[in-house]
C-alpha distance (Angstrom), angle and dihedral (degrees) to the residues before:
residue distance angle dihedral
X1 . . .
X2 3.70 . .
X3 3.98 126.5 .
X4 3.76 122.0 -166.9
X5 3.45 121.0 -116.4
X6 3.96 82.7 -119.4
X7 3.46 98.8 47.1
X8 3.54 87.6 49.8
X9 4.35 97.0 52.8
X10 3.67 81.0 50.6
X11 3.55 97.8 63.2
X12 3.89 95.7 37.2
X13 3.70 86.5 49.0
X14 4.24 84.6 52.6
X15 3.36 89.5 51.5
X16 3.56 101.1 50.2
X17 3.32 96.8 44.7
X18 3.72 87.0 55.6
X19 3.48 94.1 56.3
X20 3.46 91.8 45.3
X21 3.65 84.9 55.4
X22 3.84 98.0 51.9
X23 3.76 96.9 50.2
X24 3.81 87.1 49.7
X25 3.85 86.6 51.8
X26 4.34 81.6 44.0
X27 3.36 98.0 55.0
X28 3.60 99.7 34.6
X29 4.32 78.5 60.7
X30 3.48 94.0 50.5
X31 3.51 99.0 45.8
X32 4.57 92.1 45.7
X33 4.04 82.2 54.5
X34 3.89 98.6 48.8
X35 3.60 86.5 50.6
X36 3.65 101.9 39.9
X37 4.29 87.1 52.0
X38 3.84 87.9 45.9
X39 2.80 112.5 42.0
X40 3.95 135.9 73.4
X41 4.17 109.4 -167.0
X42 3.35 87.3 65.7
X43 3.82 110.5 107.5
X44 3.86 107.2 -109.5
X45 3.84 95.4 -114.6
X46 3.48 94.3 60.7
X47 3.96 87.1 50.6
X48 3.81 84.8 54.9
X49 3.81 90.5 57.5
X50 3.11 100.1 66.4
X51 3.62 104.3 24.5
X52 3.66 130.7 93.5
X53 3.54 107.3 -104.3
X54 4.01 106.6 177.6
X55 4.36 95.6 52.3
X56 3.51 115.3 111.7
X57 3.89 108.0 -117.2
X58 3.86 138.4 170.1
X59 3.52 99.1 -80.6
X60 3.57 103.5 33.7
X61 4.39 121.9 119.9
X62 3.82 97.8 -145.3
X63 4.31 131.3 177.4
X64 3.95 99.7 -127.7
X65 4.42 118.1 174.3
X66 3.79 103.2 -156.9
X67 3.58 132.1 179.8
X68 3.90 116.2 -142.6
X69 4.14 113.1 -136.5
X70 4.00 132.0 -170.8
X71 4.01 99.2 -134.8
X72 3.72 84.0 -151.0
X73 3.81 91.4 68.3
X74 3.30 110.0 -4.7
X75 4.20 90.8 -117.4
X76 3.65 113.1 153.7
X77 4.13 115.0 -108.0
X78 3.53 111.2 179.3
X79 4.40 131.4 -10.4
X80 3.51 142.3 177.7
X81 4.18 98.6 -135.1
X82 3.41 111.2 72.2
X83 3.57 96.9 -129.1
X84 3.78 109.0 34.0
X85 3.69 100.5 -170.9
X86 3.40 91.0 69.6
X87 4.04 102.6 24.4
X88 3.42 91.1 -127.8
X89 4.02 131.5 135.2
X90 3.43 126.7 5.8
X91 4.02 136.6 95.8
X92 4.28 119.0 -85.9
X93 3.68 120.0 -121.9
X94 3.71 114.0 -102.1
X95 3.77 100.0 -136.5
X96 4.14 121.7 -177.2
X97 3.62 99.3 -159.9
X98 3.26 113.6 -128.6
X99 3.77 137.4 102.2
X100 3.60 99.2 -149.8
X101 3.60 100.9 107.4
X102 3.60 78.2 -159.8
X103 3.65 96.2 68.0
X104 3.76 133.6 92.4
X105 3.63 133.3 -177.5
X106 3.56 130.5 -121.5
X107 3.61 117.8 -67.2
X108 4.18 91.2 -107.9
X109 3.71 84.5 64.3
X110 3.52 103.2 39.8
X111 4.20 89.5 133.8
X112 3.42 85.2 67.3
X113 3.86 123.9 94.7
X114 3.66 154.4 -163.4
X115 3.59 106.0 -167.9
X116 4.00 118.0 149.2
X117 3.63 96.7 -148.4
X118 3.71 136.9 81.9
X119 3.85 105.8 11.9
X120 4.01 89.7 -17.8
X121 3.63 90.9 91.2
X122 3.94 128.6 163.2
X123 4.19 92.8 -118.4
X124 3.65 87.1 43.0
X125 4.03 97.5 53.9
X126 4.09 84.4 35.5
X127 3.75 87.0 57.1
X128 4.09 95.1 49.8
X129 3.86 97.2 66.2
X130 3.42 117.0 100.5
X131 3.55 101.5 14.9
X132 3.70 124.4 115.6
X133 4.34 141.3 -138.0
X134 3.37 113.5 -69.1
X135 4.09 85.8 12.0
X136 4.36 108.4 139.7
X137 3.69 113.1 -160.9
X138 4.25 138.6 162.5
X139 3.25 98.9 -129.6
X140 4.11 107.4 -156.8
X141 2.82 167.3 -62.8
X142 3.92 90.8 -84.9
X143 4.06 108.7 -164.9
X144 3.67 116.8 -140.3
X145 3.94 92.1 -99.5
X146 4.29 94.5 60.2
X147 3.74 91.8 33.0
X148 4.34 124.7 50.7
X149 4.26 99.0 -35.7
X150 4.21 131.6 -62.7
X151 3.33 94.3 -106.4
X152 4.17 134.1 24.7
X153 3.75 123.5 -125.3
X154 3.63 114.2 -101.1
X155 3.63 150.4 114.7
X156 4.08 115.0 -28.5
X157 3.53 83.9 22.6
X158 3.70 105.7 146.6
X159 4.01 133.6 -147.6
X160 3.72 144.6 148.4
X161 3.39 124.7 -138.5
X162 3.88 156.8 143.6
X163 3.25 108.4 -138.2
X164 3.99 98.7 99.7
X165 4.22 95.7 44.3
X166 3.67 113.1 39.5
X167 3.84 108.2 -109.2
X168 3.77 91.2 -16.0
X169 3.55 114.4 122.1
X170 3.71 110.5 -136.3
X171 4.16 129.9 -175.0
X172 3.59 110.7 -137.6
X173 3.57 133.7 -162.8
X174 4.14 120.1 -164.3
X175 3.93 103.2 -133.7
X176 4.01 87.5 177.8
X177 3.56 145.8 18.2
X178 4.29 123.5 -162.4
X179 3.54 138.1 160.9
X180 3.81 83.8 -101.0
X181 3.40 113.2 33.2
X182 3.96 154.8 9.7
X183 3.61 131.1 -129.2
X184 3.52 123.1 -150.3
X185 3.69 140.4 -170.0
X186 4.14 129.9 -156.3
X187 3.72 102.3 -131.9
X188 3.76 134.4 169.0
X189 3.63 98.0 39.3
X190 3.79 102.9 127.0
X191 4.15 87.4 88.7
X192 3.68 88.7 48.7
X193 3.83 94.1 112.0
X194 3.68 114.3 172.0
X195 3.82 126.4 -12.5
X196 3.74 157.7 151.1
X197 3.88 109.7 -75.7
X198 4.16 100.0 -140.3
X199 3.42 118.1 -118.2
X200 3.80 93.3 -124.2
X201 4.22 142.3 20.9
X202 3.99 113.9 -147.9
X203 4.05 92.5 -127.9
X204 4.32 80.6 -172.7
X205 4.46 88.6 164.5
X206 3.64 81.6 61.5
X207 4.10 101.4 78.1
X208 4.11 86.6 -177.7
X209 3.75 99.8 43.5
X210 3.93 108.8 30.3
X211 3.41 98.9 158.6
X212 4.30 119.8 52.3
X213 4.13 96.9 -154.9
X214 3.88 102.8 -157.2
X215 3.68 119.5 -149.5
X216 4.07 116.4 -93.0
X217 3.84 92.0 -80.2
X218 3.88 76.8 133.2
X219 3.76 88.0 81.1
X220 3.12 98.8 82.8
X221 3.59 117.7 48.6
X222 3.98 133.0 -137.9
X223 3.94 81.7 4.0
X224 3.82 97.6 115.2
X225 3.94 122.4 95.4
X226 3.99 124.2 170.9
X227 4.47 105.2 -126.9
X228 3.76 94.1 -177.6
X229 3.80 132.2 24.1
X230 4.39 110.4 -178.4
X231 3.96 112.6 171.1
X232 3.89 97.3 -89.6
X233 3.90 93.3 36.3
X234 3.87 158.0 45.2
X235 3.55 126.0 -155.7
X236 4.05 119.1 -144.3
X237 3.78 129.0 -168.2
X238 3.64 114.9 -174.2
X239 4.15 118.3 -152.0
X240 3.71 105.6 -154.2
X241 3.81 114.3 -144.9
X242 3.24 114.0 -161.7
X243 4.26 136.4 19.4
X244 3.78 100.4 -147.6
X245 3.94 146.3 50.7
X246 4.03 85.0 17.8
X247 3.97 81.4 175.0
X248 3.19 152.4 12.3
X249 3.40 104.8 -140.7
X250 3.60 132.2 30.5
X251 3.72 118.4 -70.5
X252 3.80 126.8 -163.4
X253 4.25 111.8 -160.6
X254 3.54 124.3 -166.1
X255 4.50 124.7 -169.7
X256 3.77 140.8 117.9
X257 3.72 91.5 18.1
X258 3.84 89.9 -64.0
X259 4.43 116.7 119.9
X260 3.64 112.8 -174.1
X261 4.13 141.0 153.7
X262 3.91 131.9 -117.2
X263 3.46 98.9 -146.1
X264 3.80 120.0 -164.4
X265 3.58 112.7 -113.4
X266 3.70 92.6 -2.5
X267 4.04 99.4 68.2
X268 3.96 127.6 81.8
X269 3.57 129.9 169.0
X270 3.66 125.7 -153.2
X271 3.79 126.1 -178.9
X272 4.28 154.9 166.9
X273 3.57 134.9 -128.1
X274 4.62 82.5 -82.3
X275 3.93 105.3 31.2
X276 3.36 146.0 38.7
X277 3.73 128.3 -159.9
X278 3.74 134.8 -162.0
X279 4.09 116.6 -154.2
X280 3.67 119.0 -163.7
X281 3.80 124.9 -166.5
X282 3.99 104.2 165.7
X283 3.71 114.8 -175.7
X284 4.21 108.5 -101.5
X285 4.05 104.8 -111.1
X286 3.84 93.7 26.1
X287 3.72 114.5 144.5
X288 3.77 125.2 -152.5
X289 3.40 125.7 -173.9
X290 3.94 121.2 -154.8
X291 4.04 129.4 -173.6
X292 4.17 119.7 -153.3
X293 3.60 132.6 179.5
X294 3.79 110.0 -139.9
X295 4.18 119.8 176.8
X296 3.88 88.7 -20.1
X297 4.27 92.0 -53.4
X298 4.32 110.1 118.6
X299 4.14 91.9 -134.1
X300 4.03 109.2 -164.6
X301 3.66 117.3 -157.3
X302 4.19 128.0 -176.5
X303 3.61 111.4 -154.8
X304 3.74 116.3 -161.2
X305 4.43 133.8 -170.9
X306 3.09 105.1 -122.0
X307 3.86 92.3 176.8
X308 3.59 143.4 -22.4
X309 3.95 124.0 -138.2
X310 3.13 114.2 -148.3
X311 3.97 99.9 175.5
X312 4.11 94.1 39.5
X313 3.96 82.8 37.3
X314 3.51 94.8 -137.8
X315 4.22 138.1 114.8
X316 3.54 122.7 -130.1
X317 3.78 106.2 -153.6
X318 4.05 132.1 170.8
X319 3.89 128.8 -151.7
X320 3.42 138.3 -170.2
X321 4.00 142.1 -176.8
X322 3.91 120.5 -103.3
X323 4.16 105.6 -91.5
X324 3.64 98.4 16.0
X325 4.31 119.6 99.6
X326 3.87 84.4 -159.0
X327 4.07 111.3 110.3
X328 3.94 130.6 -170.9
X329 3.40 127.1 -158.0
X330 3.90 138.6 -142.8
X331 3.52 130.4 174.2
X332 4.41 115.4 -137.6
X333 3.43 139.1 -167.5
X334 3.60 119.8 -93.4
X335 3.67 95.6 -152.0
X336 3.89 129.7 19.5
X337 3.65 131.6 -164.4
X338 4.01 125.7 -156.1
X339 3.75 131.5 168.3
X340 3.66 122.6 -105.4
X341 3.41 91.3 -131.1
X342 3.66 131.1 62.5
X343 3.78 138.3 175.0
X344 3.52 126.1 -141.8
X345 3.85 137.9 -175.7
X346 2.91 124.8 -94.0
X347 4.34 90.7 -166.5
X348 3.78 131.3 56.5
X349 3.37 120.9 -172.5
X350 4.38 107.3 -158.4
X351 3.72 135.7 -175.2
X352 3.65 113.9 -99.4
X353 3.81 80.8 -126.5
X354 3.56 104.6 70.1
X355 4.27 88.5 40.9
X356 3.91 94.4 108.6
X357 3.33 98.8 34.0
X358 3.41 101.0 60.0
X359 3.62 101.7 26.9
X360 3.41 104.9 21.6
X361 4.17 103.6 115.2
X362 3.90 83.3 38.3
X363 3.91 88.5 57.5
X364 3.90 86.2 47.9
X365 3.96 93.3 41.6
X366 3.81 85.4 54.7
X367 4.02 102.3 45.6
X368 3.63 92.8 -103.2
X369 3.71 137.0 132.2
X370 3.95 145.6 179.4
X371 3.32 100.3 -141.8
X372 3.96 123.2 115.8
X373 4.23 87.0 -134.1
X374 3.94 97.1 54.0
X375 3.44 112.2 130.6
X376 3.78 102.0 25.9
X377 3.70 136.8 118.2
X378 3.39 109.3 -131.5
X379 3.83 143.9 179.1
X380 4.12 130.1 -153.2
X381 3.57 125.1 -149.8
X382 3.64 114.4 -154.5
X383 3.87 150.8 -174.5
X384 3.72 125.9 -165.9
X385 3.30 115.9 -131.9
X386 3.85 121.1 173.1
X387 4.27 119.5 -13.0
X388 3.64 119.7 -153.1
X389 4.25 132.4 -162.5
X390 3.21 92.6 -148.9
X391 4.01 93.8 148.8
């Protein structure tokens, strides 16, 4: 068969202009996506055009199935189907993907959540992005540190903290681990050198007596020194340094079934090589005004003497909050004596209960967690099931 020279130019020149065409048409594509990603005046159904809708981003509320797996032997530790052999049954997880703890989805998808604990792990939420409905993936291996914690709470566990003595930083060492409760030792107190004594021990084993209030050893700062440390115990001796203008505001104290005042200006405190006492003679009429933060509210309260005793030696005083004309009234202890000395424990013995919330983000600091799964490897296998935009 023979084709003209003509006939042939006229089909190149088809085809060229067809391709010509097409990469118009390309481009023209390229460039309506790059502007619909980028840019924000366009109305958000355009957007939706050209954007993927069913890829897992930050931001998204998806349905996910997943099947839990031990990468040391491949055993099966937790799953959303009820029978995971088979991948049948069962409810998905309703996962807003995000690790912000922070974050919160919209109202509409407010059963939806971002938690990074249980099976809402970092390498799990990591291992989401990208992936698309009706997507299956095994997402791992997850090390210890993305998945439940490196290492698992338990006994030589060590952690500082100041959650037991306020403002005191203490090293702690777990000497046992129940069900019920935790046992802790005070360790690495021999470099303590001088200090702040607190003004109060959480005693939390003690259901009656929760809270040890010390005496005001606090007065006098960086005056504190341990002089005998046993297993059970420490021993503290507390050098006052000065007599006078012990604060500058007012200070209630509270121990030994004695409740008295520092008073600024109207306070001294004399003492021998075994006691210390604190004098107050307040002026009668005197107002003081003190400010608190309680729970995130400023509270002011004015304090007023009412009367001092001289004979009983004791102050009667009233207070009341700022806007309200109704007063209270407690009667102090003009003077207050306290030992020099005082011994500590060294041991607390807590409620399993009260383990995260008071040492929770010292745990964490420290590379420790409560959960049964810390310090596994792990792998997830999952199915996507429905993806949302909800953000």
């Amino acid at each position: 068969m023979i084709i003209s020279f003509a006939t042939y130019m006229k089909s190149k020149t088809k085809r060229n202009v067809a391709v010509i065409l097409l990469a118009v048409i390309v481009a023209g594509a390229v460039a309506a996506v790059t502007i619909a990603r980028n840019s924000d005046i366009l109305p958000e159904i355009i957007k939706n055009i050209f954007m993927e809708k069913n890829t897992i981003e930050i931001g998204d509320c998806i349905d996910v199935h997943y099947i839990g797996r031990y990468a040391s032997n491949n055993t099966i530790f937790a799953s959303s189907y009820d029978d995971p052999e088979n991948k049948t049954g069962g409810s998905p997880l309703k996962i807003f993907v995000s690790t912000d703890p922070d974050a919160s989805p919209p109202d509409k998808y407010s059963d939806y959540s971002n938690r990074i604990d249980q099976n809402f792990v970092e390498g799990f939420i990591d291992g989401l992005i990208g992936l698309k409905e009706g997507d299956t993936k095994t997402i791992g291996p997850i090390p210890p540190e993305k998945a439940y914690g490196a290492s698992k709470l338990g006994a030589g566990a060590i952690f500082n903290t100041t959650a037991l003595t306020q403002d005191l930083n203490q090293t702690l060492q777990v000497l046992n681990l129940t069900d019920k409760n935790i046992s802790l030792k005070w360790i690495n107190i021999e470099h303590l050198g001088n200090f702040t004594m607190p003004r109060m021990i959480l005693n939390i084993e003690n259901t009656l007596q929760p809270v040890l209030f010390l005496p005001p050893y606090y007065l006098w700062e960086n005056s504190s020194e341990i002089i005998n440390i046993t297993n059970d115990t420490i021993t503290v001796k507390t050098m006052p340094t000065k007599n006078e203008s012990l604060s500058d505001e007012i200070e209630p104290f509270q121990f030994d079934n004695k409740t008295g005042v520092i008073f600024p200006e109207a306070t001294t405190a004399v003492w021998n090589d075994t006691t210390i006492t604190i004098i107050s003679s307040p002026q009668i009429g005197k107002n003081y005004t003190v400010n608190y933060t309680s729970y995130g509210f400023n509270i002011t309260v004015t304090y007023t003497v009412e009367d001092v005793d001289f004979a009983n030696n004791t102050i009667n005083i009233s207070y009341a909050l700022e806007g309200s004309e109704e007063k209270s009234y407690q009667i102090l202890n003009r003077t207050a004596e306290f030992n020099r000395t005082i011994i500590l424990s060294r041991i607390y013995t807590i409620p399993r209960m009260y383990l995260n919330y008071l040492f929770g983000e010292d745990l964490e600091r420290a590379g420790y967690s409560l959960h049964g799964l810390a310090g596994e490897t792990v792998y997830f296998d999952v199915e996507i099931e429905r993806i949302y935009k909800c953000s």
